[in-house]
Structure formats: structure tokens, C-alpha cells
C-alpha positions in Angstrom: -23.7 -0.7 53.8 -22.6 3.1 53.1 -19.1 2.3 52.3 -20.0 -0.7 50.8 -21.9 1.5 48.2 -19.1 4.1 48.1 -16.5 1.4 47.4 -19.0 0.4 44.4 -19.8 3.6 43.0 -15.3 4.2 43.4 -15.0 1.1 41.1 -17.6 2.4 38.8 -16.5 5.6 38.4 -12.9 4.1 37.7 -14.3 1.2 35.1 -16.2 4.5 33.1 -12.6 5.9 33.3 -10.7 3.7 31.9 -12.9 2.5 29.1 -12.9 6.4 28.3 -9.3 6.5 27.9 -9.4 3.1 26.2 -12.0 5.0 23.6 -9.5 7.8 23.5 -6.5 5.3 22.4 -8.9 4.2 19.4 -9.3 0.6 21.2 -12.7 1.1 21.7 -13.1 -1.9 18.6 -11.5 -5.3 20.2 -9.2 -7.6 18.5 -11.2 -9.8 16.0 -10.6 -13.2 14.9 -6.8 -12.1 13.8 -5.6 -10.3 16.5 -5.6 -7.2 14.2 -6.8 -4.1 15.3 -6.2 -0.2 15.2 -3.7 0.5 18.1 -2.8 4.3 17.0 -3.2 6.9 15.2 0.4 8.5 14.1 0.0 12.1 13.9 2.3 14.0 10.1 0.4 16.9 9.3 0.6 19.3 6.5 -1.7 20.1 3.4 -2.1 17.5 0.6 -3.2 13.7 -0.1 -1.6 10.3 -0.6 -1.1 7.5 -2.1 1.1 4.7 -1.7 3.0 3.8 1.7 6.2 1.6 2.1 8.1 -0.2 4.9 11.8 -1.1 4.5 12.1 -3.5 7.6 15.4 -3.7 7.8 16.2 0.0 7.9 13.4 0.4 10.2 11.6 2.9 8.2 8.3 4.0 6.8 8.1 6.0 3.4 4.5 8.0 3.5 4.1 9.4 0.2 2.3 12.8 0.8 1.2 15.4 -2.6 4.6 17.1 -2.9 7.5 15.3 -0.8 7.6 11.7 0.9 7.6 12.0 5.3 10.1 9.2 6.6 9.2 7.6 10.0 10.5 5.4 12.3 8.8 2.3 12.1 9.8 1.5 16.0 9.3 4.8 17.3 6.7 6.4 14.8 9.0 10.1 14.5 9.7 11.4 11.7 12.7 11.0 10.8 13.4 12.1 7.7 11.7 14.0 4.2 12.6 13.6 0.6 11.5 16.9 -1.2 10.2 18.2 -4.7 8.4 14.9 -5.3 5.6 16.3 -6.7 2.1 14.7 -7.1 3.7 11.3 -5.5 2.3 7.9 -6.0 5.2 5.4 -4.9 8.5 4.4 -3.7 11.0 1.8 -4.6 13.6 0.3 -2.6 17.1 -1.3 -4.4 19.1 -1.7 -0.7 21.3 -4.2 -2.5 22.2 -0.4 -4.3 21.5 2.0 -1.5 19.5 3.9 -3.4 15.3 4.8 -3.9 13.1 5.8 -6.3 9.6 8.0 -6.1 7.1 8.4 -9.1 5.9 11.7 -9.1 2.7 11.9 -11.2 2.6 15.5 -11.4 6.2 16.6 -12.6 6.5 12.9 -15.1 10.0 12.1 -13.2 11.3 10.2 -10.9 13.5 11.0 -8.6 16.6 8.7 -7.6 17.3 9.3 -4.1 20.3 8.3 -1.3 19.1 5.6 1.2 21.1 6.1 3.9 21.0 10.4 3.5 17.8 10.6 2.1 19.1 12.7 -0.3 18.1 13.3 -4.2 20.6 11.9 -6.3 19.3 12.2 -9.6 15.7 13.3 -11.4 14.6 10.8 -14.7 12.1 11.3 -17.2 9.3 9.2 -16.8 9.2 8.7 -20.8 5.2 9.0 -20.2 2.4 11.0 -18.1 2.1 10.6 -14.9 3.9 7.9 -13.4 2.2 5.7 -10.6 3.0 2.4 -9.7 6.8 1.7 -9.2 8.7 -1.2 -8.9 12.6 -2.0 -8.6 13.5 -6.1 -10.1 16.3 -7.2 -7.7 17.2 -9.3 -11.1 17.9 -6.9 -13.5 18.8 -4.4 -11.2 16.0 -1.9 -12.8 13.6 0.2 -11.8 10.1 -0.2 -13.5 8.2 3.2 -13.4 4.1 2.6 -15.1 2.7 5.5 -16.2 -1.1 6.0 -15.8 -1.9 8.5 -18.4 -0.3 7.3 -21.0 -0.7 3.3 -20.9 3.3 2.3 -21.1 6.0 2.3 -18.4 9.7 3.3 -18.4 12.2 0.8 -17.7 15.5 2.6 -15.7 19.0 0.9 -15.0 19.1 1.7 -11.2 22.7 1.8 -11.0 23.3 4.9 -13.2 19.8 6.4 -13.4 19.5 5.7 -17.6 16.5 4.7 -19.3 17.0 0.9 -20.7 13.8 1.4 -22.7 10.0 1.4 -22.6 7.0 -1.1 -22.9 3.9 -0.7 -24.5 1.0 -1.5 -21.3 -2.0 -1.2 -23.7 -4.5 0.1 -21.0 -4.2 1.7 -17.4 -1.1 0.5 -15.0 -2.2 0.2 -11.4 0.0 -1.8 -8.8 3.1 -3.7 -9.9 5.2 -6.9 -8.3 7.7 -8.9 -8.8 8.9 -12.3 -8.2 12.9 -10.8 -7.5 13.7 -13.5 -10.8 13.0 -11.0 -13.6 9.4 -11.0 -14.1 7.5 -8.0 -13.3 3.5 -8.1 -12.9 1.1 -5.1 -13.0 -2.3 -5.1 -13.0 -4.6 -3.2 -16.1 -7.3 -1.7 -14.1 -9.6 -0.1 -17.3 -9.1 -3.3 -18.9 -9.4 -5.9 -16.0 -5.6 -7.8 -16.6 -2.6 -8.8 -15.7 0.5 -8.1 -17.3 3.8 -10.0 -16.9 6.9 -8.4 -17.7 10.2 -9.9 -19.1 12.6 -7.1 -16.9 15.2 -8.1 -19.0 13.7 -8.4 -22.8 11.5 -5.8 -21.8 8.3 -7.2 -23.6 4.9 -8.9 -22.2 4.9 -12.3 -21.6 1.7 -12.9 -20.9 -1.5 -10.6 -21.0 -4.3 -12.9 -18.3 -7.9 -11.5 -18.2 -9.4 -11.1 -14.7 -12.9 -12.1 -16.2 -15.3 -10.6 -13.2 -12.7 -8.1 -11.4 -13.7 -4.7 -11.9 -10.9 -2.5 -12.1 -8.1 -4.4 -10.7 -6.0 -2.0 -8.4 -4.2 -3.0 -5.4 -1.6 -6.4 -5.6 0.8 -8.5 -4.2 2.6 -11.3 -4.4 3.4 -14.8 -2.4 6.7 -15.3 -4.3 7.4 -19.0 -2.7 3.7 -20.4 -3.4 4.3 -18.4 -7.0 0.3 -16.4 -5.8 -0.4 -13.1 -7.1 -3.1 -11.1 -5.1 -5.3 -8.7 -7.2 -8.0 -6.9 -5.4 -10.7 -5.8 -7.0 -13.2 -2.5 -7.0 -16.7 -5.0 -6.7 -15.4 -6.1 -3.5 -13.4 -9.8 -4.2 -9.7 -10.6 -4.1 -8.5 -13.0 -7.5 -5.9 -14.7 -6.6 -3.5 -15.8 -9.9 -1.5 -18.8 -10.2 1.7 -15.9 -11.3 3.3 -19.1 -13.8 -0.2 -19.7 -15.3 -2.7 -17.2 -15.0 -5.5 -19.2 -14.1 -7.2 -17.7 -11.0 -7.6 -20.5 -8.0 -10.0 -18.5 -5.8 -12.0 -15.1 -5.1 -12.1 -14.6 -1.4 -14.3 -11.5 -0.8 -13.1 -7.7 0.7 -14.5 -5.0 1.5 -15.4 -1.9 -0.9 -13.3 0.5 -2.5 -9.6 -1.6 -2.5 -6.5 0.3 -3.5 -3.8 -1.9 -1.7 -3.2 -5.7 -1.1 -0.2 -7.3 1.0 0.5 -10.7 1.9 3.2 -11.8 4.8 4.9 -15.1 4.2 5.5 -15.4 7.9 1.7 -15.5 9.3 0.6 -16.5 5.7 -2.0 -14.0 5.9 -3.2 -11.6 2.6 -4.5 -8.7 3.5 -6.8 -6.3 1.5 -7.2 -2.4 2.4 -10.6 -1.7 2.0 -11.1 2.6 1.5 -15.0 3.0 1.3 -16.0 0.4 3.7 -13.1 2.0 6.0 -11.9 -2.2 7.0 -9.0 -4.3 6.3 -9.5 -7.5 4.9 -7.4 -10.4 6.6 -7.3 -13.5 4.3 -5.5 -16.8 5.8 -3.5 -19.2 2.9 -4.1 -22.3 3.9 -2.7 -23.6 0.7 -1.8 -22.3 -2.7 -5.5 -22.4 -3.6 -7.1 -22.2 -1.0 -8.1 -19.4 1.4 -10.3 -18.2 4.0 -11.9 -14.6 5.3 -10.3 -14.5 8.7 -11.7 -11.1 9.6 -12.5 -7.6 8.6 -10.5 -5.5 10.6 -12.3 -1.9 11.3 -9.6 0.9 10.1 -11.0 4.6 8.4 -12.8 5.3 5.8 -10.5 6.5 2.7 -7.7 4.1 4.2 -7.0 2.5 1.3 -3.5 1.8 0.7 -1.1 -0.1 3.4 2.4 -1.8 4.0 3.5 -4.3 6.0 6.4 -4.5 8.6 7.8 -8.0 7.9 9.9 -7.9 11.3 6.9 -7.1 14.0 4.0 -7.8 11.4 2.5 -4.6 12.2 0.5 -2.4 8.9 0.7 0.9 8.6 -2.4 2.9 6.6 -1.7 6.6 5.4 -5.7 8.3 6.6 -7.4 11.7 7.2 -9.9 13.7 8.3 -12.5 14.4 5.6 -15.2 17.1 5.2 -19.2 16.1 5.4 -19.9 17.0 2.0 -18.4 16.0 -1.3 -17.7 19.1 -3.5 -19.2 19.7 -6.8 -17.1 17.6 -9.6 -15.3 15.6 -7.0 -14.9 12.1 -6.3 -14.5 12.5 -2.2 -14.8 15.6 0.3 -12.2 17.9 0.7 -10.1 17.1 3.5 -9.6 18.8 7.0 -6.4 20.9 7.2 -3.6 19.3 9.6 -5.2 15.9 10.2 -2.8 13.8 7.6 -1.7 11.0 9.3 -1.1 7.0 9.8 -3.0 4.4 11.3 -0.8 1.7 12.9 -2.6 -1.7 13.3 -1.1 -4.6 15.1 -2.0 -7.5 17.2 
């Protein structure tokens, strides 16, 4: 009976063990109903916030935007690999690999900078033609780059290839997220006045201008090119999703709070939804053109609300930090803790 009972109290002591370290591995949360779930925190560093984050699969890296430069990582291996400078006040990248070359929209300094793909070096800085330049967007079809500034309700339209400015468009509100459909239209969503735009690339005028009656201020989208789907998420916690040839929305799947991001994978047909206030990510299965369902509500962090997905291994990547208690006197969101910058990387 004695070593009975020390045989039991051995495998006790070794379950408490391991479910410690699985705790310490932040896989304390299970898998839900999609598989998803946090499976590691990568560790960047260094002062400053963020904004967007973007995956070129086939190179087999990660662009982290990051307040004055953008941190490259290996999307197998999680290293940094790489940093492209004197970005300052960075919201986004765009990718034109047809070209070699990408493009950042640093709010702060009203440029963008034209950058090497393969080196990673700066090639060229361009005048945003505006104030503070956000979402950014390169149309495979017209081979240009599409630059929306938030301050100052137009964007600039650049020809990729030499770095000029083809011209500007008049957005009539605030430009938040921006697709495309890789034919020539551009879409962006109006987040003071709850729209969506659709952009001739070429003409460079507004085809359409679609109200998202009951979406308060539209941020985050993306875009099911094949099904022709636009996904708009939506600060008072739903999803509109917008036939992109009509404009009529087909459904309102709910998310979680605080949205900045949406991504959709045409592999697994799944939409996702990153969700900063309620700390989750939304998982959304299309099981038709109109018609989706809530899959799960992945637990993430709190403030992790932008993401990108890797199309090859259909793992998402979420640029978080560590925050202070308290929220400072004319501030939106605590300061945050020195050195903690990093990315969550969630997979099945």
C-alpha cells in the first residue's frame, strides 16, 4: 500500500507539472470549436506601438509595423530577420512581388517609403499628398499603390514602378482598411461616416459610395475575391458582409468588441475578426456567399486588434503588449510596459 501511494502521489506531482508548463506555453485555453488557439507568444521588444501586420507567404515573412521602423520575421522560424527604418508613425505595408518592391504609410512623417523586397532596403520616400497616411493598398491591375490618408479624408494614388504620384481622390470622410479585388477596383471602408468606397484604380474616381446602415465606425476588412464578399467589421460588435458588385449587405455575423482587423482564407473558408477590447478572435465559417456561421471566439489579448494570415500553414499572427493598470489622464488606453512588444501566433 505504501508504494502504491508513492507511485500515486509520483503521478500527481508529474500531472501538476506538466499542466504548469502547459500554463507557461499559454495553452492553458484549449482548442475550441476551430482548432484555433494561442500557441506562442513571439518575443520583438523595443519602445513604441502598432498598427497593422502583414504576411507575404511566399517569401515566408512577417511585416510588424512598430511606431518608427517595421521588424521583419520569419514566419517559419519567428526571428527576426530583417528592419526597414525611418518609417515613422507606421500604419501599413504593401506588397507588389510581381515588382519586388514594398511600400509603408507612415502617418507621422506624411510619406511613404518605397522599399527593396528582397534587401529590405529604402528605395525611394513619396509624398503622401495628405496627413497622415494609414491604410495602404497595392492593385496588382494597375500596378499602383493606393496610400488613404486619415486626417485629411482623400488618398494618393502612386505608380509603383517609378515611385510617381498618378493623382488623388477625394474620400469624403475618414479612410480605414482598404482591399482589392487584384481587377482594378479598390475598396475602403469610411469609418466616421459608416461606408464603403469603391475605387476605379485606373480612372481614379468612386464608383460607388454603399452605406453600412447599423455599423458603427467601420474599421477592419477584407475580401473573398472568388465569392466577390467584402468583410467589414464593425465597432458595435457585428461583421457586414457586402456583396463587393452590389453593395447590398447579405449578413451580420456577430464579433467581439473593439475590431480593428478582418481576414478571410479561401482555403478553410473561414473569416476572421480581431477583436481588441474583448481580447478574442472571431472565427466565422462561409458556408455560402450569404451565408455564415459563428464558429468560435478564440481567446487572444486584450488590445490585439489587428492580424494577418499565413495562407501556406493557415496560422495568424497578432502584434500585442503588455499594458499598465490604469489609463492616463486624456488617453484612450494605458500606457504600455517597456520591452514587452510582441506577436501572438495562433494556429490549430
Amino acid at each position: 500500500m505504501r508504494r502504491q501511494s508513492t507511485v500515486v502521489i509520483a503521478a500527481a506531482t508529474l500531472s501538476m507539472v506538466a499542466s504548469l508548463l502547459l500554463v507557461d506555453s499559454a495553452l492553458a485555453v484549449p482548442p475550441g470549436a476551430s482548432g484555433y488557439h494561442v500557441v506562442k507568444t513571439i518575443p520583438i521588444g523595443g519602445p513604441g506601438k502598432w498598427d497593422y501586420i502583414v504576411v507575404d507567404t511566399a517569401a515566408r515573412r512577417v511585416y510588424v509595423t512598430h511606431s518608427t521602423h517595421v521588424v521583419v520575421l520569419d514566419a517559419d522560424s519567428d526571428a527576426v530577420v530583417g528592419n526597414i527604418p525611418d518609417t515613422l508613425g507606421v500604419h501599413g505595408v504593401a506588397l507588389a512581388p510581381d515588382l519586388g518592391r514594398g511600400f509603408t504609410s507612415n502617418g507621422k512623417a506624411n510619406t511613404v517609403t518605397i522599399f527593396d523586397l528582397k534587401t529590405l532596403k529604402p528605395i525611394s520616400t513619396v509624398k503622401s499628398s495628405g496627413v497622415n497616411p494609414d491604410a495602404i493598398y497595392y492593385d496588382a491591375a494597375s500596378k499602383r499603390v493606393f496610400a488613404f490618408n486619415g486626417r485629411s479624408a482623400n488618398a494618393v494614388a502612386i505608380n509603383a514602378t517609378d515611385g510617381k504620384v498618378a493623382g488623388t481622390i477625394a474620400v469624403g470622410g475618414k479612410p480605414e482598411f482598404a482591399v482589392g479585388d487584384d481587377q482594378g477596383h479598390v475598396y475602403v471602408n469610411v469609418e466616421d461616416k459608416s461606408q464603403l468606397l469603391e475605387i476605379d484604380a485606373q480612372k481614379l474616381s468612386v464608383l460607388h459610395r454603399w452605406p453600412l446602415a447599423g455599423c458603427k465606425e467601420p474599421s477592419g476588412l477584407a475580401i473573398d475575391q472568388k465569392n466577390r464578399r467584402l468583410f467589414s467589421v464593425c465597432g458595435n460588435k457585428k461583421m457586414m458582409v457586402v456583396n463587393a458588385d452590389t453593395g447590398k449587405v447579405v449578413a451580420t455575423p456577430a464579433i467581439g468588441e473593439d475590431p480593428d482587423a478582418a481576414g478571410f482564407d479561401p482555403d478553410t473558408q473561414l473569416v476572421f475578426s480581431s477583436n481588441g477590447e474583448s481580447g478574442d478572435l472571431t472565427v466565422i465559417h462561409e458556408d455560402s456567399a450569404d451565408k455564415y456561421t459563428v464558429v468560435d471566439n478564440v481567446p487572444t489579448r486584450k488590445y490585439a486588434r489587428t492580424l494577418a494570415i499565413d495562407f501556406k500553414t493557415h496560422n495568424i499572427f497578432l502584434p500585442i503588449a503588455e499594458f499598465e493598470s490604469t489609463i492616463p489622464k486624456g488617453e484612450d488606453e494605458p500606457a504600455m510596459k517597456p520591452n514587452t512588444f510582441g506577436a501572438l501566433l495562433v494556429s490549430k
